[in-house]
Structures are given as structure tokens and as C-alpha cells.
C-alpha positions as CSV (number, residue, x, y, z in Angstrom):
1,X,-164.2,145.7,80.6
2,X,-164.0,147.2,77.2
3,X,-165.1,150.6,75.9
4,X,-165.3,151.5,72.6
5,X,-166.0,155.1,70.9
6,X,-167.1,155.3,67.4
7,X,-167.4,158.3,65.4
8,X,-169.6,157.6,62.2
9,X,-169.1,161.3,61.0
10,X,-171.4,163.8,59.4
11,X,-174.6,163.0,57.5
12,X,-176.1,165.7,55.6
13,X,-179.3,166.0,53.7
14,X,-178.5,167.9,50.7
15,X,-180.8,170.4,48.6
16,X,-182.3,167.1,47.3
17,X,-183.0,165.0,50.2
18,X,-180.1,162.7,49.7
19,X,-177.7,162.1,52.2
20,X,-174.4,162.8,52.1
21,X,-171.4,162.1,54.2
22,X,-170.3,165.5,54.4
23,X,-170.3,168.7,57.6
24,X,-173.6,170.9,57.0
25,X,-171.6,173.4,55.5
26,X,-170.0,171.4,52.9
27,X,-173.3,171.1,51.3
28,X,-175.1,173.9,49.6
29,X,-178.5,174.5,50.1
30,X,-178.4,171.6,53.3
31,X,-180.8,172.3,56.2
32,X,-180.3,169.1,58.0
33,X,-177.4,167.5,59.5
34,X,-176.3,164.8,62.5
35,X,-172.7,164.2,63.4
36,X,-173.0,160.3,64.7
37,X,-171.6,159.4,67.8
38,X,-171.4,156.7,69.5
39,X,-169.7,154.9,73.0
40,X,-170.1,151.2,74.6
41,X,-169.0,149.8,77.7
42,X,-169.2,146.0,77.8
43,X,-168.4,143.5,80.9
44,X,-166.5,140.5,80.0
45,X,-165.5,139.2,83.3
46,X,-167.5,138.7,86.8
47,X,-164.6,140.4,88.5
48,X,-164.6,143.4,87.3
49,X,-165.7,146.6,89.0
50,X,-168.2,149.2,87.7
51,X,-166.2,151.3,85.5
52,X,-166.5,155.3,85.2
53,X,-164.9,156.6,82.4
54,X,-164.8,160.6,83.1
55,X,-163.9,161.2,79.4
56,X,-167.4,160.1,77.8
57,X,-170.1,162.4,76.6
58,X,-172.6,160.3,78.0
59,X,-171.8,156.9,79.6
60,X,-174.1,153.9,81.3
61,X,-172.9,152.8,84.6
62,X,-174.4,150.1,86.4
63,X,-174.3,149.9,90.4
64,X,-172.9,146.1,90.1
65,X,-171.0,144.3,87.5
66,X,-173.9,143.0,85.4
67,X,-172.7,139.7,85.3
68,X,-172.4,138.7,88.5
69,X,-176.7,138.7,87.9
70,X,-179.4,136.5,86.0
71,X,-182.1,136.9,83.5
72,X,-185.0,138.3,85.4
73,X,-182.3,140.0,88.0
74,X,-182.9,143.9,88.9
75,X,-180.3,146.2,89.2
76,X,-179.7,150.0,89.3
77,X,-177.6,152.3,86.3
78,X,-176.9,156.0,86.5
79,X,-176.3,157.5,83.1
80,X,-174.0,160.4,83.2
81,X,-173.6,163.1,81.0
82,X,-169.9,164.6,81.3
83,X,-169.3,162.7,84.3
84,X,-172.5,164.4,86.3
85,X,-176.0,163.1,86.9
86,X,-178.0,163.0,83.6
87,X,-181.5,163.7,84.7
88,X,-184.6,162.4,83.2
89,X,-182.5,161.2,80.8
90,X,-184.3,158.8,77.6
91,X,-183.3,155.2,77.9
92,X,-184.0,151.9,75.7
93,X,-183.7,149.0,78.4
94,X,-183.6,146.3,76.2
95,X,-182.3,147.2,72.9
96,X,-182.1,143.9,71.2
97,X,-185.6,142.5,72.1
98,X,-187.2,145.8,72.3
99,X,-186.5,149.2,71.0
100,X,-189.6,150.2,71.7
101,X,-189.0,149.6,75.3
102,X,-188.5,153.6,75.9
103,X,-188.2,155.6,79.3
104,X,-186.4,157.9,81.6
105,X,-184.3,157.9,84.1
106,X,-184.9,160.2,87.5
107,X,-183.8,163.4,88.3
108,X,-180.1,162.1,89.4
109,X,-180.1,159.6,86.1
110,X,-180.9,156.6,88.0
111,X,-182.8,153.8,87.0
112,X,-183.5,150.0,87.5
113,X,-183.0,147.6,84.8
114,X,-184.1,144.4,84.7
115,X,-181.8,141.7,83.0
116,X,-183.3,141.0,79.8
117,X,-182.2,137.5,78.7
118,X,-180.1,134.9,78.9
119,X,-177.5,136.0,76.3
120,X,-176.4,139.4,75.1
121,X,-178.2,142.3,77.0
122,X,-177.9,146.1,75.8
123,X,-179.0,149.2,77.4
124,X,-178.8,152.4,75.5
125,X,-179.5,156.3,75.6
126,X,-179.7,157.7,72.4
127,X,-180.1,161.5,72.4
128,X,-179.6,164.6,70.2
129,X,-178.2,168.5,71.2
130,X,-178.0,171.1,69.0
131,X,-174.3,172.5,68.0
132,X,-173.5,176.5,67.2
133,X,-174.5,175.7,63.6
134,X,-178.1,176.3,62.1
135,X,-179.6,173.2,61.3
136,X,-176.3,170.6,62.7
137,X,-176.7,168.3,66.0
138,X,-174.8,165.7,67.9
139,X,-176.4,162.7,67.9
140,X,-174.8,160.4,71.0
141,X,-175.6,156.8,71.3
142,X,-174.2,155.4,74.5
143,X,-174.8,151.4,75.7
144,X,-174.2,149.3,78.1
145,X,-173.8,145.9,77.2
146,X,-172.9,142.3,78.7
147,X,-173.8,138.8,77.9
148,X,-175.5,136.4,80.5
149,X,-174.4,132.5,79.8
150,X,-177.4,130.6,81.8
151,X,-175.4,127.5,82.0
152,X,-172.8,129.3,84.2
């Protein structure tokens, strides 16, 4: 299992609707700007357990290693959101075939995914809060992601 956290920074419309990779207050005359975050967990191996990382924002975690299933397989996620149940939270259950594919989880952050396709699979929660700073947010983007080889 592998995680990876990647911060893309701050992106800030300026007076004149261009963006800028700058904090909000850096920028005169801004009114708009996301800090870009975003966290992946991805299965490699069949043997591996669930993993819980207590240190992410917002993190996928599915109730069986995903590849120990196939295409067309169900299976249940809870998304947490620093470390607790995420209700109702938004998810995109097939990212690479369909982004459109929106909906929420329950009130504990539970959910059941279906295994997408043979191949590389991607589940995602994308959300935005608010910071102390008029017109700044946190923009998290958090996956889970494994690849299913049919000839296994």
C-alpha cells in the first residue's frame, strides 16, 4: 500500500480574472482563492490489509483489500474525515470512466462500490471548506485507487 499527499498550493483569481499561484492575500484586489489538496491510497498487493492512516484530512477506506475482488465485485468504503465518520459525504465512484458518476455516502460515511473495470479503478471525494480568510477555501481531493489484472 502506498499513500501519497500532494499539496498543489494556492490559486488566486486576481483583480483581473487570472489566476495566480499566490495566498489570497498576496494578491490585491483578489476575491477568490483555493489552496489544493490532495491524498491517495493505492493497493498494490492482495495481502495487504485495509489501511487507516489517522493523519489524513479525509481518507477512503475500503472494508476489504480491493484486490482480492473482480470487475463487477461489490464492496463497502467508509470515507473519514479526521479519522471520524464522514457523513453524507460526496463521492465520484468511478473516476476514470465516469466523473459524472456523483453521490453520497450515509450518515456514518459508508457506501458500496462496485469494481469498475478490469484495470485501474479510482474512487474519489472531492470537497471544499471555507478557512478564517474572506474569500480562501481548502479544496481536498482524496482517492482510493487499485488496478484489477483480469488475467490473474
Amino acid at each position: 500500500v502506498t499513500t501519497t499527499y500532494f499539496d498543489y498550493g494556492y490559486w488566486t483569481k486576481d483583480k483581473d480574472g487570472n489566476t495566480v499561484h499566490q495566498k489570497i492575500t498576496e494578491v490585491p484586489g483578489a476575491t477568490k482563492s483555493t489552496h489544493a489538496l490532495k491524498y491517495d491510497v493505492h493497493y498494490w498487493s492482495k495481502d495487504a490489509k485495509p489501511l487507516v492512516n489517522g493523519s489524513a484530512f479525509i481518507q477512503i477506506v475500503p472494508s476489504v483489500n480491493p484486490l482480492t475482488l473482480k470487475k463487477g465485485d461489490t464492496f463497502e468504503i467508509q470515507v473519514l474525515k479526521d479519522g471520524k465518520p464522514y457523513a453524507n459525504a460526496p463521492l465520484i465512484r468511478d473516476l476514470i470512466n465516469d466523473m459524472t458518476g456523483e453521490s453520497m455516502a450515509d450518515e456514518n460515511g459508508k457506501a458500496t462500490i462496485t469494481v469498475a473495470s478490469d484495470g485501474l479503478n479510482v474512487v474519489g471525494v472531492e470537497v471544499a471548506f471555507p478557512t478564517d480568510i474572506k474569500g480562501e477555501q481548502n479544496k481536498y481531493f482524496s482517492a482510493l485507487s487499485f488496478i484489477i489484472y483480469p488475467e490473474e
